[in-house]
C-alpha positions in Angstrom: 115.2 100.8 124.2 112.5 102.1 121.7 114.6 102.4 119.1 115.9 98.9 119.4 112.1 97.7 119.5 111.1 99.9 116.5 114.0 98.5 114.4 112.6 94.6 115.6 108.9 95.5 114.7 110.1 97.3 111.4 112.2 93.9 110.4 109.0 92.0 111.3 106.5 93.7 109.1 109.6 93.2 106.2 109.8 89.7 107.5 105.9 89.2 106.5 105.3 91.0 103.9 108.5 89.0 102.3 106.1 85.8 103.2 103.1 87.4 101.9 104.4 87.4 98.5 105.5 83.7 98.5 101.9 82.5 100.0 100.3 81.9 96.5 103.7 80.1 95.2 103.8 78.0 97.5 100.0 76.9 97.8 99.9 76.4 94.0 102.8 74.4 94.5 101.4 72.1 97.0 98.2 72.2 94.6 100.6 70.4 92.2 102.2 68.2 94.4 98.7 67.4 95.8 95.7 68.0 93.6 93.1 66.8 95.7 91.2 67.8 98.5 93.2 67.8 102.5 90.1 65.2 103.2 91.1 62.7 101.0 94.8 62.9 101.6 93.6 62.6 105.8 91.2 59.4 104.5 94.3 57.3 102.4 96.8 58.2 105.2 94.1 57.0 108.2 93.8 53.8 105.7 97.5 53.0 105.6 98.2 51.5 109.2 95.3 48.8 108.4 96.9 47.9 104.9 100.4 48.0 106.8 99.1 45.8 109.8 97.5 43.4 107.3 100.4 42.7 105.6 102.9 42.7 108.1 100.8 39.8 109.8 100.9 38.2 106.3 104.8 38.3 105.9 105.0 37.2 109.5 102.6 34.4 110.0 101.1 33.5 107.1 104.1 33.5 104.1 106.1 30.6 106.2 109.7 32.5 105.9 112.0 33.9 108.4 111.0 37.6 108.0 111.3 40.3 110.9 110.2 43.6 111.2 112.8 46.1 110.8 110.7 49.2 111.7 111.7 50.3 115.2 108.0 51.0 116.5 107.1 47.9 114.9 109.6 45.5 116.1 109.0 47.3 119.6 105.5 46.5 119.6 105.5 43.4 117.9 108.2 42.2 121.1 106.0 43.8 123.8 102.3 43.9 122.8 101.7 41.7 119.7 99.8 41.8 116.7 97.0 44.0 117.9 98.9 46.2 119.5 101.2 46.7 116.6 97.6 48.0 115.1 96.4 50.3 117.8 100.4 51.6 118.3 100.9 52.5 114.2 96.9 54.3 114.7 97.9 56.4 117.4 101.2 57.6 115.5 98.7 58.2 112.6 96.4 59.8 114.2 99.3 61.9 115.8 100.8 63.1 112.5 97.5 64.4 111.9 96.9 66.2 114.8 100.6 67.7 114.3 99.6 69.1 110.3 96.8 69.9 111.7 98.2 72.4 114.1 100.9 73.6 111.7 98.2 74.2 109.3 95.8 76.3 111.8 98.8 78.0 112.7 99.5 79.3 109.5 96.1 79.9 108.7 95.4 82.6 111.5 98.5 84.3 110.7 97.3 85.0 107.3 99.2 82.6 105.3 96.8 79.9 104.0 99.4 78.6 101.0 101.7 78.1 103.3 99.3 76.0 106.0 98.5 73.5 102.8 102.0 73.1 102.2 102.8 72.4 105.9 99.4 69.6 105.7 100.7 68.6 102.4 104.3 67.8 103.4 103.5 66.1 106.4 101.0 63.9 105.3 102.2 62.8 102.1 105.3 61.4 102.8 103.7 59.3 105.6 101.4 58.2 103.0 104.1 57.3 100.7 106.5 55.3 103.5 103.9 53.5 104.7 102.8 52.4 100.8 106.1 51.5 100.1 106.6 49.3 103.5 102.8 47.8 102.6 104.3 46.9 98.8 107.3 45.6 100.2 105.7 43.2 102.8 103.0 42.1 99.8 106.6 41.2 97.6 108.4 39.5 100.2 105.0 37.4 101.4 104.5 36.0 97.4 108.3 35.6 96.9 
């Protein structure tokens, strides 16, 4: 039984220092994928469901066409709980995704591997960021169109 848990533990430190030596990689990756601070990344992303909520209500109700939502949390919460609680809905799945990077990146952080917590934040968030931006341009084109 030792034996088999020496050979485990022996893997393991393999395992890590394996890891260790992509830590730097992949942080300076993320540093180029992401040049700025985690802060500001966490601001633009806590931004987006206002921009998104503003012009969803714009394609809706203001442009005068026969748009629908064609998000599945939106569509669900436009149907059950309107416009404001499309708002508080697309905020708490925000503010969700947050709290999710936010543990992935702790997580990596107290086992030692910082690069690889920024890259966890990093690809995460920014993708969220980007979606959201490209739903926000799209309802903008389809309200002026």
């Amino acid at each position: 039984m030792s034996e088999t848990l020496g050979w485990f533990k022996a893997k393991l430190r393999k395992s890590i220092e394996r890891e260790r030596f992509l830590d730097k990689p992949i942080e300076k990756f993320s540093r180029m994928v992401w040049p700025y601070s985690e802060g500001k990344l966490v601001l633009l992303v806590s931004i987006m469901p206002a921009l998104d909520w503003t012009s969803t209500f714009a394609a809706l109700e203001l442009s005068g066409k026969n748009i629908r939502e064609v998000g599945l949390i939106g569509r669900w919460s436009l149907a059950n709980v309107g416009f404001p609680g499309l708002f508080v809905i697309e905020m708490a799945c925000v503010v969700l995704l947050i709290i999710l990077a936010n543990g992935a990146k702790s997580m990596y952080t107290r086992l030692g591997f910082n690069g690889f917590g920024r890259a966890a934040w990093v690809f995460m968030l920014l993708p969220t960021f980007v979606a959201i931006l490209v739903a926000v341009l799209n309802n903008v084109i389809l309200t002026l169109m």
